[in-house]
N, C-alpha and C positions, 0 to 999 in steps of 0.2 A: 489435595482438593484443588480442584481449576475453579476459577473464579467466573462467573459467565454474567455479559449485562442483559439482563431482562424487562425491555423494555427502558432502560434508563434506572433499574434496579440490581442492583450487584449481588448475585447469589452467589455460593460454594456449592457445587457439585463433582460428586465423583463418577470419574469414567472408568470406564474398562481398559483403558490405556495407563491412567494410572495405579488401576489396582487389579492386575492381570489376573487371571484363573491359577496360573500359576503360584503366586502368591495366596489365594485362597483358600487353594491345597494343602499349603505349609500349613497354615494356621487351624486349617481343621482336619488335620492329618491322623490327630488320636482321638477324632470324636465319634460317637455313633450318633446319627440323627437319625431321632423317630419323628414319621411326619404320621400325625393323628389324626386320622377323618380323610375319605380319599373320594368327598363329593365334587366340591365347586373348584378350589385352589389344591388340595392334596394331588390330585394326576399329575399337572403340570407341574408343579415347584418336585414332586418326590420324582419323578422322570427326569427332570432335568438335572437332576443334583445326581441320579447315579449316573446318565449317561456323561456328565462331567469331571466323575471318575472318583466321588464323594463315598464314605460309608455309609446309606442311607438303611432304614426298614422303616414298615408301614403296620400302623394299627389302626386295623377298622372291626367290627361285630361283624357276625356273620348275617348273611341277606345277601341281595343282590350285587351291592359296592363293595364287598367283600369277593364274589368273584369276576367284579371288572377288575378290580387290584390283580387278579390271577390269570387275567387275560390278556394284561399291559407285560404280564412277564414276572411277578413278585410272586414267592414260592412259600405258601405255607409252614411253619416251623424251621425255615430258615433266614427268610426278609419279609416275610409277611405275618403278624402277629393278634393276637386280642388286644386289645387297647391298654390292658392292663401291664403285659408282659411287655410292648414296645416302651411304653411310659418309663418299665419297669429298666428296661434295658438302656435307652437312649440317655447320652447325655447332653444331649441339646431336646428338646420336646418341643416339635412344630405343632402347636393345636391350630389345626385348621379347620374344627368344625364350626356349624352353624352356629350363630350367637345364644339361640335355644338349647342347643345339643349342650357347647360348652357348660351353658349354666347345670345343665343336669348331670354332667360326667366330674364338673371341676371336684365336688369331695374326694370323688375317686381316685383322679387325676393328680392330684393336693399330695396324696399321699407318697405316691411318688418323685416329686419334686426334691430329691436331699441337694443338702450343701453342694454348692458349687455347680451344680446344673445350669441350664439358659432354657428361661420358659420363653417361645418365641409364636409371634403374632401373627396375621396379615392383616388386624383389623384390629384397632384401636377401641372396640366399644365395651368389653370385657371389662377391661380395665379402668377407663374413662367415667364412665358409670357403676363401677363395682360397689358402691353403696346401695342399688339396684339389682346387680346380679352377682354379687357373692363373691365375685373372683378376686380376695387380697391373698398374694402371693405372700409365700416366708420372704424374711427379709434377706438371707443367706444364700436366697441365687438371684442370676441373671435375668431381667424381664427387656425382653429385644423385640424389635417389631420392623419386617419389612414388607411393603403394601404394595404391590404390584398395579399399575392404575389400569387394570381392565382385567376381565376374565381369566380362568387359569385356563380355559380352551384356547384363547390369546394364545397368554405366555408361553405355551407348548405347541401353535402351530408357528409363532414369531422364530421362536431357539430351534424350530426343525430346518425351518427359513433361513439361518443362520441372521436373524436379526432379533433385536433384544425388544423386551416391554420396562416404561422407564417404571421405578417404583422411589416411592418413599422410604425412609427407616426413620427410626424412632430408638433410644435407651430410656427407660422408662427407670432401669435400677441397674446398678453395677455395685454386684458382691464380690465379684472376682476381681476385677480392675483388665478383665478381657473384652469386655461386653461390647465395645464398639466394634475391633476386631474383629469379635465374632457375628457382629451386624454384616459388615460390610463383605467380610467375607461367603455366606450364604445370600447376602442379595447378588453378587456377581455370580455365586454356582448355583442361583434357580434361574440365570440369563436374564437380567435386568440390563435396559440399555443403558440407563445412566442412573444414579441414586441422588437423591436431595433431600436435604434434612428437616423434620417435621419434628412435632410432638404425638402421644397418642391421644391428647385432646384436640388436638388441629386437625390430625387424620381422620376421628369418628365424624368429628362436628361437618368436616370438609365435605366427606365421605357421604354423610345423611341426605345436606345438604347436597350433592350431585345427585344421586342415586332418586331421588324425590322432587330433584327438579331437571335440567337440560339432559341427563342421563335418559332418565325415563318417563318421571310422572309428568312434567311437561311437554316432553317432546311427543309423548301421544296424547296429551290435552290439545297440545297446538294442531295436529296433524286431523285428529279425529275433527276438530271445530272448523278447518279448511274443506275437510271432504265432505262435511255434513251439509255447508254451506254450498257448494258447489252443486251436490246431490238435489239440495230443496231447490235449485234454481235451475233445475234441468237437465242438467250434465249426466251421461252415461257413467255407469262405476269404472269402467275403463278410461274415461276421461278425467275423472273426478282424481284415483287412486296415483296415476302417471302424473298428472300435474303437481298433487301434494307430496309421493313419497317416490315414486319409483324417481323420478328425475331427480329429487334430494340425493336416492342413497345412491345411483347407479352413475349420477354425471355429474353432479358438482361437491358435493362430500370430499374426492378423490383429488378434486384439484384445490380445493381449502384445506386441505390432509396436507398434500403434497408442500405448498409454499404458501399457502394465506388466505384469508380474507378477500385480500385487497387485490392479489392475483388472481383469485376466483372470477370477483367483480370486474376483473379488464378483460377477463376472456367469456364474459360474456355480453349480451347485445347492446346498444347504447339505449334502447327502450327498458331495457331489463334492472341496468345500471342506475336509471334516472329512477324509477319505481323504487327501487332498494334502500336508493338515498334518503328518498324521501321520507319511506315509511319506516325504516328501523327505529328511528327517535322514536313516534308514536306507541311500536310494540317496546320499546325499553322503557317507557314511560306509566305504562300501563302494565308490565311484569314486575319492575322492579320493588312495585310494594307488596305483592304475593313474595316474593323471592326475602323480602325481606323478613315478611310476616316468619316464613320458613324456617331461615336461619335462624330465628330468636329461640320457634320450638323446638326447635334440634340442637341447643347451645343450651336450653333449662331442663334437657332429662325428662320432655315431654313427648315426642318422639319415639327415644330409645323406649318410656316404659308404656307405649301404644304397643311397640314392634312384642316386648315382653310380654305385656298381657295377651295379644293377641295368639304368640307363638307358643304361648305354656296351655294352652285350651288343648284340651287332651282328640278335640275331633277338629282341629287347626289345618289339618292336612284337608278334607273334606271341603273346608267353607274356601279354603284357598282355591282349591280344583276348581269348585263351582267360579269365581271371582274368573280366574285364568280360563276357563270353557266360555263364558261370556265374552267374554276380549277376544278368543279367536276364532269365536263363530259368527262378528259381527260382519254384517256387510265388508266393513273399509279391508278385513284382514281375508274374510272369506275370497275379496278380490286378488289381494296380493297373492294367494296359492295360485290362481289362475294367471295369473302377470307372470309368476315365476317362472311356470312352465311353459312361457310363451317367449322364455329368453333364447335366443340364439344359440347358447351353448347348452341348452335343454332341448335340443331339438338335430 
């Protein structure tokens, strides 16, 4: 483990320098991994583990994600399986379905888990909350978890790039006395850039908590509340949408990505600079008790059994649609298809 200061914080982190592919290989040399579910995280993490030269196969139901699994190159009756027979076959089992699915598959799932297996994660909420959703593992295998912190569209266009997405890992149970091993070895073969060690209660709560605030549910509260404001005061939707989001994601995102903050803010104008200073106290001061409010619902299992209730409604897909059609038929988004194709390299 390399030891890294964060801030004036001293973390353990593992790189890929110290724990090569090579080594990876060894350690999961006599495994089969079945990766379960090949919606969100399944493409990329099961992609990237065979084109790293891994034992992998894939179980999904048949429908449509059953024959994108068949169009990435996984072959029916021989690495491509029912959910049942990979479960059945694999001995490491990546469940990487939706937190809904899992709940509805785990009996099934359960049954294939025998001694000595690794039931493996990318999402700490299964588990964290299993008083909620059913999921207690036997005590006689492994429960491993490694979190990739963004999309598996990400982590499979990063590892095509030859550049990694960092992720977290987690041991939640070690029945074999492998289970870190076998952590860390599958977070460097799904091309994670660096690994750092969590809990799967710090990952879901973390996780909730982004994903409902600066991820997403904030960052379009904040954005819609700029362009609405702009809009009632006159501004064109073309003036209104470039000021709030096209300049965020297209010219300063890339350079607080790149080196910071604080380089962002020198490389842009001394009028711009002086505004920024001024005003971020104001918006930290006024976010920070939503954000807190937040955390507290997402740390008491109020949250997660929203997400539950709302996911187990048998026409859940339907009222989402409508929710997700509303968001992208509004003015602010209706704009951005027009922005897009007004890019330079759309043209």
């Amino acid at each position: 483990m390399a030891k890294m200061n964060f801030g004036g914080v001293i973390e353990e982190v593992m790189t890929r320098e110290e724990f090569p592919l090579e080594k990876a290989r060894e350690i999961l040399k006599d495994e089969t991994i079945a990766v379960i579910g090949y919606g969100v995280q399944g493409p990329g993490q099961a992609c990237n583990l065979r084109d790293n030269g891994f034992n992998v196969i894939v179980g999904q139901r048949q429908g449509k994600t059953f024959e994108k699994a068949i169009a990435d190159g996984w072959v029916p009756g021989q690495t491509l399986f029912s959910i049942e027979e990979a479960a059945q076959r694999g001995t490491i089992v990546m469940c990487l379905l939706s937190d809904a699915a899992v709940m509805s598959v785990w009996p099934t799932l359960k049954q294939y888990l025998t001694p000595g297996k690794a039931l493996y994660f990318s999402h700490g909420f299964a588990i964290t909350w299993n008083d909620r959703t059913g999921c207690v593992p036997q005590k006689d295998i492994d429960v491993i978890m490694v979190a990739p912190k963004g999309s598996g569209t990400s982590l499979r266009t990063m590892f095509l790039e030859g550049r990694g997405l960092n992720s977290s890992y987690a041991v939640y149970q070690d029945a074999t006395g492998r289970a870190l091993e076998r952590t860390l070895a599958l977070g460097i073969g799904i091309g994670s850039g660096y690994l750092f060690e969590t809990t799967f209660q710090r990952e879901a709560t973390s996780d909730l908590t982004g994903e409902r605030g600066s991820l997403m549910g904030a960052i379009q509260g904040l954005l819609l509340a700029q362009y609405e404001v702009l809009r009632e005061n006159g501004h064109t939707p073309s003036e209104a949408f470039n000021e709030t989001v096209e300049e965020l994601t297209q010219s300063l995102m890339p350079l607080f990505a790149a080196k910071g903050m604080d380089w962002m803010y020198a490389n842009c104008s001394t009028t711009a600079q002086r505004g920024a200073l001024d005003w971020y106290p104001r918006f930290h001061d006024a976010i920070k008790p939503v954000v807190q409010e937040l955390y507290q619902s997402v740390k008491s299992g109020n949250e997660a059994q929203i997400s539950i209730d709302a996911n187990s409604k048998p026409d859940y897909r339907v009222g989402l649609e409508k929710e997700l059609a509303a968001l992208r038929d509004s003015e602010m988004w209706r704009t951005a298809e027009v922005v897009r194709q007004l890019r330079p390299e759309n043209n």
